[in-house]
C-alpha positions as a Markdown table, in Angstrom:
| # | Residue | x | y | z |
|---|---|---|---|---|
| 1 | Unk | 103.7 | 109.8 | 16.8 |
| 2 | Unk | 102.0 | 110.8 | 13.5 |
| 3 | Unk | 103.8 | 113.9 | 11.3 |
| 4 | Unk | 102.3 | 117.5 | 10.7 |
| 5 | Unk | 101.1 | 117.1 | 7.3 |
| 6 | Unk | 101.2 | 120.5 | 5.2 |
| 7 | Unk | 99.3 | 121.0 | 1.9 |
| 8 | Unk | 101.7 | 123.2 | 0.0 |
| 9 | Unk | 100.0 | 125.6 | -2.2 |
| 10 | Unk | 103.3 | 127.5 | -3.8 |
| 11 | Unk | 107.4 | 127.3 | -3.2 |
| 12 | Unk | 107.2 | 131.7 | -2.4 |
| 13 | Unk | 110.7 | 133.3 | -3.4 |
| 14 | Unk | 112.7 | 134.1 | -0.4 |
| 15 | Unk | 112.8 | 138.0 | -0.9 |
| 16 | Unk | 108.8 | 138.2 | -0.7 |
| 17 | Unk | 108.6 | 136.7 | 2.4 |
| 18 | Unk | 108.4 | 139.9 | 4.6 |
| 19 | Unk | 107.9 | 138.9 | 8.2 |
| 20 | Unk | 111.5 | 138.1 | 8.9 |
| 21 | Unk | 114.7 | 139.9 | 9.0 |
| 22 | Unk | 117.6 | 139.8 | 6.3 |
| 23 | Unk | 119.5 | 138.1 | 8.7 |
| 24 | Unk | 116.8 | 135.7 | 9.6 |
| 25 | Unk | 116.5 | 135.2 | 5.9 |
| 26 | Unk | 120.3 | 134.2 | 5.1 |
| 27 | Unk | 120.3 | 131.7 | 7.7 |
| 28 | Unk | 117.0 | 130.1 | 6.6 |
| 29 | Unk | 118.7 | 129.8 | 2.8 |
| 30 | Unk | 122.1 | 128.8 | 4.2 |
| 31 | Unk | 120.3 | 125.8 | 5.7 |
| 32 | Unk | 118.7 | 124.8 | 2.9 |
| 33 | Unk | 115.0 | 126.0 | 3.9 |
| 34 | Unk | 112.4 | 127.4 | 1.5 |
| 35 | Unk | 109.5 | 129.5 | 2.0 |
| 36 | Unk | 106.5 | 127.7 | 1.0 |
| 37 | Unk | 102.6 | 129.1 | 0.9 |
| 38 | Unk | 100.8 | 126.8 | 3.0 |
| 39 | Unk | 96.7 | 125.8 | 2.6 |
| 40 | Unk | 96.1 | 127.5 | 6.1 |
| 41 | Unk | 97.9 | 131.0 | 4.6 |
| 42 | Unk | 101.1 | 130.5 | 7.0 |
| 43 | Unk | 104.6 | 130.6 | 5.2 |
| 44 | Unk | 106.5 | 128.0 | 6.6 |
| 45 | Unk | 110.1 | 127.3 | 5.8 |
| 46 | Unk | 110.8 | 124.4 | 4.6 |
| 47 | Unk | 113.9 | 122.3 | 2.9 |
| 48 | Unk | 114.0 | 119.6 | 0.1 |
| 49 | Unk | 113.0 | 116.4 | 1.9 |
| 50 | Unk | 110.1 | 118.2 | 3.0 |
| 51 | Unk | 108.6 | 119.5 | 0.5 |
| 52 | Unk | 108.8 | 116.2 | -1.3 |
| 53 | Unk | 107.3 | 114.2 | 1.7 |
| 54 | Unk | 104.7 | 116.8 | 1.5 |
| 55 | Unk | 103.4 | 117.7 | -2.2 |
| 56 | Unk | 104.5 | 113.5 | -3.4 |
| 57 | Unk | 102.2 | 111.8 | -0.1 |
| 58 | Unk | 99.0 | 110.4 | -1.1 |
| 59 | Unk | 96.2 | 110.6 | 1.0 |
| 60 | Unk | 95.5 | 107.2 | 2.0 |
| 61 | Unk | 99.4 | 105.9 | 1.8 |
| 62 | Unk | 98.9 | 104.1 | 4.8 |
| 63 | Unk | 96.3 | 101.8 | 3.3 |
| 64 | Unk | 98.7 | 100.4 | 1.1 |
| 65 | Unk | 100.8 | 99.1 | 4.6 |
| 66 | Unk | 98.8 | 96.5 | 6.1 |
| 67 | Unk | 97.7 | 97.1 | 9.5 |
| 68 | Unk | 99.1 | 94.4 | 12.3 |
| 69 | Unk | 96.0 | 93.2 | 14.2 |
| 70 | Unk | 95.4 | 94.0 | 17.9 |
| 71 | Unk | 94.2 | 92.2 | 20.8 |
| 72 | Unk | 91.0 | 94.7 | 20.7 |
| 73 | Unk | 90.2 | 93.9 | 24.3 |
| 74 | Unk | 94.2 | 95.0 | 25.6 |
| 75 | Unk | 93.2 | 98.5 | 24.3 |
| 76 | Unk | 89.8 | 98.8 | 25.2 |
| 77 | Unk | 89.2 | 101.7 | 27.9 |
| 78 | Unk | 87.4 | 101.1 | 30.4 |
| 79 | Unk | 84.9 | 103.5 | 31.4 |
| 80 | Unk | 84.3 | 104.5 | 34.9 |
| 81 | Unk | 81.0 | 103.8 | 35.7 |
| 82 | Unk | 79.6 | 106.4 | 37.9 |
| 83 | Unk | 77.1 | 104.8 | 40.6 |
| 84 | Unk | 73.8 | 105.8 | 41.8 |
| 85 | Unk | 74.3 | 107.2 | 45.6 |
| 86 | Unk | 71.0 | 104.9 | 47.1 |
| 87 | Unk | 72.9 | 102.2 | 45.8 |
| 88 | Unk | 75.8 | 103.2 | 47.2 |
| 89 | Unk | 74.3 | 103.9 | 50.5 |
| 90 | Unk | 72.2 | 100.3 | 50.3 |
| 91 | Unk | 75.4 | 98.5 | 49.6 |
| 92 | Unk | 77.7 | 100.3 | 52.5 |
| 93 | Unk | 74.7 | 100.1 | 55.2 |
| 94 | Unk | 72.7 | 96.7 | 54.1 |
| 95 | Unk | 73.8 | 95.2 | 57.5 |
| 96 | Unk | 71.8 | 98.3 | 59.8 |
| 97 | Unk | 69.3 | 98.4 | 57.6 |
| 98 | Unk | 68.2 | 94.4 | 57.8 |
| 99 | Unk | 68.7 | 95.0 | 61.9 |
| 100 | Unk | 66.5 | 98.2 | 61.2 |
| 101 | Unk | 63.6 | 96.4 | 59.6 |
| 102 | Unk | 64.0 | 93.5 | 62.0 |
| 103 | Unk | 63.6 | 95.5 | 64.7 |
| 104 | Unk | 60.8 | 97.1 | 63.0 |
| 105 | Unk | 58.8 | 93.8 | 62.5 |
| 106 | Unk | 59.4 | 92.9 | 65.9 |
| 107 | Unk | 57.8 | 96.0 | 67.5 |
| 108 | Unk | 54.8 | 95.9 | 65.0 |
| 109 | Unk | 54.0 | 92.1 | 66.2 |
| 110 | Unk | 54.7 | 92.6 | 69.7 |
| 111 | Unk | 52.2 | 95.6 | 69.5 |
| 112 | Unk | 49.5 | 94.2 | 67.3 |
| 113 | Unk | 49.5 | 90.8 | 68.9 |
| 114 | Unk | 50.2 | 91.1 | 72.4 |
| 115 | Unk | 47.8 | 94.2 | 72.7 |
């Protein structure tokens, strides 16, 4: 699964950060995690490996790997195809219908020939 990326804006100090408690705030440090400023205006917290993943990155790193080739047909969707309802209907009751319009013939020749 791909990673949150975070554009960091600033590395805040941990006493302006003022929607947490103290306590919340001593377990944060204790475990290492930083408030940073992030481009959307959230604080996040944050540790060392993190920050570094996040502010060293370049954009298009994964570029640089290159990409293993896919069969493009094994991950092709397939759409579903919504059908029209005559056809549906023609393809479900062809059998009656021929009978229908066989009948049909039949009656108009007996009645314009025989008559």
């Amino acid at each position: 699964m791909r990673k949150k990326k975070h554009d960091i804006v600033q590395v805040l100090d941990p006493e302006d950060v003022t929607d947490l408690t103290d306590a919340q705030k001593e377990l944060y440090i204790s475990l290492g995690y930083q408030p940073c400023l992030l481009s959307s205006g959230k604080i996040k917290w944050l540790n060392q490996g993190q920050q570094v993943s996040t502010l060293v990155r370049p954009q298009g790193w994964s570029r640089l790997i290159p990409k293993k080739k896919t069969n493009i047909t094994s991950y092709k969707r397939r759409r579903r195809r919504y059908s029209n309802p005559v056809r549906v209907f023609l393809k479900e009751n062809w059998v009656f219908l021929v009978l229908l319009v066989l009948i049909g013939l039949a009656i108009y020749f007996t009645l314009t020939y025989l008559a």
